[in-house]
C-alpha positions in Angstrom: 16.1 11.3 0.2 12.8 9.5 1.3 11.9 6.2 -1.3 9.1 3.5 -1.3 9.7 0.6 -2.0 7.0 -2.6 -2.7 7.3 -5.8 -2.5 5.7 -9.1 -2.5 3.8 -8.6 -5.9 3.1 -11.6 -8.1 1.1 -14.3 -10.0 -1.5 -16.2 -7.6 -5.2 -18.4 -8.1 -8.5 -16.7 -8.1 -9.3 -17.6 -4.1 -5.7 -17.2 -3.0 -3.7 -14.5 -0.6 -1.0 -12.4 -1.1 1.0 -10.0 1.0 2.7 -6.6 -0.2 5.2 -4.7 1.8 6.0 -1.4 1.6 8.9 0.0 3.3 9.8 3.8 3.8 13.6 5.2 4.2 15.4 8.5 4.3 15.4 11.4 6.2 11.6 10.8 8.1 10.9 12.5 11.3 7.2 10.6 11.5 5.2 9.0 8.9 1.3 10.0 9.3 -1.4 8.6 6.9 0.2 5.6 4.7 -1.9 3.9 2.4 -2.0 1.3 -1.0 -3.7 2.2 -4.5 -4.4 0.2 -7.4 -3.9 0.6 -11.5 -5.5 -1.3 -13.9 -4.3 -0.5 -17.2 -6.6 2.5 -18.9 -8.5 2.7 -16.0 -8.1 5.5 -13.1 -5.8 4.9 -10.1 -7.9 4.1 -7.2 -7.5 4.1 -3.5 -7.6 0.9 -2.0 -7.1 1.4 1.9 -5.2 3.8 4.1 -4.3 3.2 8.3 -3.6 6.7 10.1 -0.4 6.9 12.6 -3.0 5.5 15.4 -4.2 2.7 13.5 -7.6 3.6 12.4 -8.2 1.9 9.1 -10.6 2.6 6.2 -11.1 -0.1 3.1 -12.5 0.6 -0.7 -16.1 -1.7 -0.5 -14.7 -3.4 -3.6 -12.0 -5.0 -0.7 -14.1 -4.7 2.7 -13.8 -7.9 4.4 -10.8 -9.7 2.1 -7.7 -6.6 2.8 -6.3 -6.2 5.5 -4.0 -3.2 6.1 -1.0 -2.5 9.1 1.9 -1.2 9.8 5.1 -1.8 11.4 6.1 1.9 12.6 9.7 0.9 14.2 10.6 -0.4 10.3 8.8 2.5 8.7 6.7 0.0 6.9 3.1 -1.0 5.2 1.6 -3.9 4.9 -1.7 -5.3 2.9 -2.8 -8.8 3.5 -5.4 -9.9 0.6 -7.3 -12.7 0.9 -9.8 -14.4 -1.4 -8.2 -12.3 -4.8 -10.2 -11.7 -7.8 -9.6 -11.7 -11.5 -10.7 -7.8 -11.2 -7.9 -6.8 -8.3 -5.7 -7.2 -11.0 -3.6 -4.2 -11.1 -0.1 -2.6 -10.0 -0.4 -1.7 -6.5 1.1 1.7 -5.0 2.6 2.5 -1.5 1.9 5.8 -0.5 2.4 7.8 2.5 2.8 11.5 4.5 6.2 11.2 5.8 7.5 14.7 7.8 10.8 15.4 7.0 14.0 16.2 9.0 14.8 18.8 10.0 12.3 21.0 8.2 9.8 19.3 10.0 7.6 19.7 6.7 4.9 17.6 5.1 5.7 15.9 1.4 3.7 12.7 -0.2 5.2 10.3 -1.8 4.3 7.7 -3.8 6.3 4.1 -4.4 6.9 2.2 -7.8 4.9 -0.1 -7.4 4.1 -3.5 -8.1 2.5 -6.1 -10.2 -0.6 -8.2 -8.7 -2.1 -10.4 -10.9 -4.9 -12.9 -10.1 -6.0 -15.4 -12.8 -9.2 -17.4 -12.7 
């Protein structure tokens, strides 16, 4: 089996920071693009930043400047840093990521829990 699984979700100050972890297990050969979405409640999940396998990173503008995204590829894991938080990145954040499987050697998203971010002003 292959599971996501957030972390570091919680209450903070408009201003403040907060880190989420996302770490990857099961049967992974390599994990490609991983990435971090965001759900506010009735509104559309949107993409918030992905980092490839080689570290090239692309950011939302709504976050340009205040996220940060890496990865720690010998524990399989995702990181976002954010920095100076906003009422409006309020949300529940989502891992996701391409793992390939073993042995098939075949492609399969998948997509974590999630977890609660709120920011209050």
């Amino acid at each position: 089996q292959v599971q996501l699984v957030e972390s570091g979700g919680g209450l903070v100050q408009a201003g403040g920071s907060l880190r989420l972890s996302c770490a990857a297990s099961g049967s992974i050969f390599a994990i490609n693009t991983m990435a971090w979405y965001r759900q506010a409640p009735g509104k559309q999940r949107e993409l918030v930043a992905t980092i490839t396998r080689g570290g090239a990173r692309n950011y939302a503008d709504s976050v340009k400047g205040r996220f940060t995204i890496s990865r720690d590829n010998a524990k399989n894991t995702v990181y976002v840093q954010m920095n100076s938080l906003k009422p409006e990145d309020t949300a529940v954040y989502y891992c996701n990521a391409d793992c390939v499987i073993s042995p098939s050697f075949t492609l399969y998203n998948y997509w974590g829990q999630g977890t609660q971010v709120t920011v209050s002003s």
